[in-house]
C-alpha positions as CSV (number, residue, x, y, z in Angstrom):
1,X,-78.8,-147.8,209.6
2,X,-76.5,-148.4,206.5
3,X,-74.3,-151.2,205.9
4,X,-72.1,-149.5,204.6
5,X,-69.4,-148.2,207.1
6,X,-68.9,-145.0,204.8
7,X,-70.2,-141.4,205.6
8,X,-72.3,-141.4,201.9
9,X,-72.2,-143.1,198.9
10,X,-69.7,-140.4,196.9
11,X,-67.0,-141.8,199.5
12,X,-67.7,-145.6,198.6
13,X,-67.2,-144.4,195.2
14,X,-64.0,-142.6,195.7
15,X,-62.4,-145.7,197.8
16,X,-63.6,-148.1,194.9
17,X,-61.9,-145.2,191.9
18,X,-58.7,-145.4,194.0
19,X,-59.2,-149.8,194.4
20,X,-59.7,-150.0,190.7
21,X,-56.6,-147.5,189.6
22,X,-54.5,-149.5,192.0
23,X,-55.5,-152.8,190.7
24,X,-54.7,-151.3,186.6
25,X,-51.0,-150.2,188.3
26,X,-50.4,-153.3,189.6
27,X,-51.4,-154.9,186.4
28,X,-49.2,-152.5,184.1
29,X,-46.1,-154.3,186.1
30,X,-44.0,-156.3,184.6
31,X,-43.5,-159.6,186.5
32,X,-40.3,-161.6,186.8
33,X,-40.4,-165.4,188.3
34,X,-39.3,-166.3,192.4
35,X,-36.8,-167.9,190.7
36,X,-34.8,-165.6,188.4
37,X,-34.9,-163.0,190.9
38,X,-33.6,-165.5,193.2
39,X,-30.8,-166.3,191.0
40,X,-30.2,-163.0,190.3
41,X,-30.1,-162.0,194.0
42,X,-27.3,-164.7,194.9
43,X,-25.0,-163.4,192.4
44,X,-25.7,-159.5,193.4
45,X,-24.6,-161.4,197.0
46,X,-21.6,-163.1,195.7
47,X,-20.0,-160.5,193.6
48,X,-20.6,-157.6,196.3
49,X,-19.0,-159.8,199.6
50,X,-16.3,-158.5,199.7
51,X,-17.6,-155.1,200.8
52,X,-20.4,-156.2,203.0
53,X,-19.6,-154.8,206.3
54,X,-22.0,-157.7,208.4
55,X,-19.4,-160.3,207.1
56,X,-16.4,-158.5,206.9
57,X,-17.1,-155.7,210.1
58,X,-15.1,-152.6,209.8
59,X,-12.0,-152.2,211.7
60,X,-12.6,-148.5,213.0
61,X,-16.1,-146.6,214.4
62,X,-16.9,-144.4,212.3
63,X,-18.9,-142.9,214.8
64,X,-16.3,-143.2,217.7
65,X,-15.8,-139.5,218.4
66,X,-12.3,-138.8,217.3
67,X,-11.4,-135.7,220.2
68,X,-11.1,-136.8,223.8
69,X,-12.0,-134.2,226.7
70,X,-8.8,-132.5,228.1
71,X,-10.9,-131.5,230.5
72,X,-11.6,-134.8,232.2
């Protein structure tokens, strides 16, 4: 037995194509530091508060169906 755990060799070498083109994509992107992004990230927080609805919750359901059953 082979051990390889692939079928044949032309699907080893069509796994290791799509590892290398992945590896030159994730090369090609630009990188930014933890800690700009960071920064950036608490100001996108701070300026954008106001209409976060986990701090301030809103006051009606939007999904409270509006009709009642005249029925019941």
């Amino acid at each position: 037995m082979s051990s390889m755990p692939y079928q044949n060799k032309s699907e080893h070498v069509v796994k290791k194509k799509n590892e290398r083109d992945a590896l030159a994509r994730h090369l090609k992107m630009d990188r930014v530091k933890v800690s700009a992004t960071a920064r950036e990230l608490v100001i996108y927080c701070n300026s954008h508060i106001a209409e976060d609805p986990l701090i301030f919750p809103v006051k009606e359901n939007p999904f409270k169906d509006k009709k009642t059953c005249k029925i019941l």
